[in-house]
N, C-alpha and C positions, 0 to 999 in steps of 0.2 A: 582553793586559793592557797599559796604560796608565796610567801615572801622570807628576803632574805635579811631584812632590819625591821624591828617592829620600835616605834618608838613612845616610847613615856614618860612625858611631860607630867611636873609634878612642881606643886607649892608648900608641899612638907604636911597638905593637908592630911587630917586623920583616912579621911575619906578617900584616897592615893591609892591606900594598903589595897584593897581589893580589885584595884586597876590595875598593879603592879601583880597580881598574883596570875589574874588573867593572860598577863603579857608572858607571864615566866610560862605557864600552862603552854599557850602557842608557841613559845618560840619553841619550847622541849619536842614537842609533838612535827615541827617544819625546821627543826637545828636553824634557828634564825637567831640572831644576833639581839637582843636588845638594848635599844639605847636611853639613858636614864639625863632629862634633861630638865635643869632648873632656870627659871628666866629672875634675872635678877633684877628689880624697876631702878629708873633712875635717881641714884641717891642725890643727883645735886639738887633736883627737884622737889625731894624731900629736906635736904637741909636747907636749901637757900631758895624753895617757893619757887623756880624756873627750871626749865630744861636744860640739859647741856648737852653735845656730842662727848660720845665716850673720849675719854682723857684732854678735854679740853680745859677743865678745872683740876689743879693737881688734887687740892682735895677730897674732891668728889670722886677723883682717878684713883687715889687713895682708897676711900671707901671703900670703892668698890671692887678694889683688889682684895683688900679685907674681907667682904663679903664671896668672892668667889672663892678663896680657899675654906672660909665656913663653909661654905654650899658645897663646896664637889666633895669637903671631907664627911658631910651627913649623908652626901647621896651614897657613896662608900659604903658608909656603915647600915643604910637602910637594903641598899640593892646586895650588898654583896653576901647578906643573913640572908635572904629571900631567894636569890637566885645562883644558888650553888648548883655546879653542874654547866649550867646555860652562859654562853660566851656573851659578854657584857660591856660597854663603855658608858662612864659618865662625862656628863657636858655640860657646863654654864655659858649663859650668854647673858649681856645687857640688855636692858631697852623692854620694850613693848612685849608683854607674855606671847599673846596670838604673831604680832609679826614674825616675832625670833621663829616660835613656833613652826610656823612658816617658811620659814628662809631654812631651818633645820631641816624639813621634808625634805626638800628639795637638793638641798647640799649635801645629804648625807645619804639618799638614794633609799630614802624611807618609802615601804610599801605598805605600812599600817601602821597609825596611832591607835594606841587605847590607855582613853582617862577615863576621870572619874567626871560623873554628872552631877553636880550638888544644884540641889533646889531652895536655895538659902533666898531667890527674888522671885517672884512671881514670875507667871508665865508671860503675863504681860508686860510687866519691867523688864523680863530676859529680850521678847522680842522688840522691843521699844531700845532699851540702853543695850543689849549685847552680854554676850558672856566670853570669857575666854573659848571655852568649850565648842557654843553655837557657832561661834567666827569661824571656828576650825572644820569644824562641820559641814560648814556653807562654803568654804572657798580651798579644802585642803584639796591637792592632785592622786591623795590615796585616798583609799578606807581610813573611816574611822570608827572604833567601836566608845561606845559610850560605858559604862560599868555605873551602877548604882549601891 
């Protein structure tokens, strides 16, 4: 197997690092691309308790502009120590981790995800509420490798 974008979905968790090593490993080994992507949640949801479409509340439009130059500027400084050598893009999106997630595969002509697996809920609670991880899992159009 061969792919030409491998993609790594990331929350800044500690647990990331070793998913992100995996990916630089593959991609060196197949000259694939990696693409380094953070899902940023909905801050109006967080300040004002409701949902909003992106920029439909300037402040929350606001926020969340805020927050994507923090984000794409740590994915920078994490991806770009890690994966020297290996041709690289970082990406923020809004909304929903697994959607974006999602909607990234597919837009960006992803042929493999590889995160990290954190077991912080039971197997039970994972299969009953979901995880980001499992979502991706179950309904991604690539491979996905999982990393512990």
């Amino acid at each position: 197997m061969k792919v030409p974008r491998i993609l790594w979905p990331t929350d800044f968790a500690e647990s990331d690092h070793d998913a992100l090593l995996a990916a630089r490993d593959l991609a060196q080994n197949w000259r694939a691309e990696v693409i380094a992507l953070h899902v940023i949640g909905d801050v109006a949801e967080e300040v004002y308790g409701e949902k909003t479409t992106e920029g439909k509340d300037r402040a929350a439009w606001a926020l969340w502009k805020i927050s994507q130059g923090k984000a794409e500027k740590r994915l920078e400084e994490i991806v770009g120590g890690s994966l020297r050598g290996v041709a690289y893009r970082c990406v923020s999106a809004f909304g929903d981790p697994a959607t974006r997630i999602l909607e990234s595969i597919r837009d960006l002509g992803v042929g493999l995800v590889v995160m990290a697996a954190r077991r912080d809920k039971s197997l039970l609670q994972e299969m009953l509420l979901g995880s980001v991880a499992y979502k991706i899992v179950r309904t991604a159009p690539c491979n996905v490798m999982l990393v512990k």
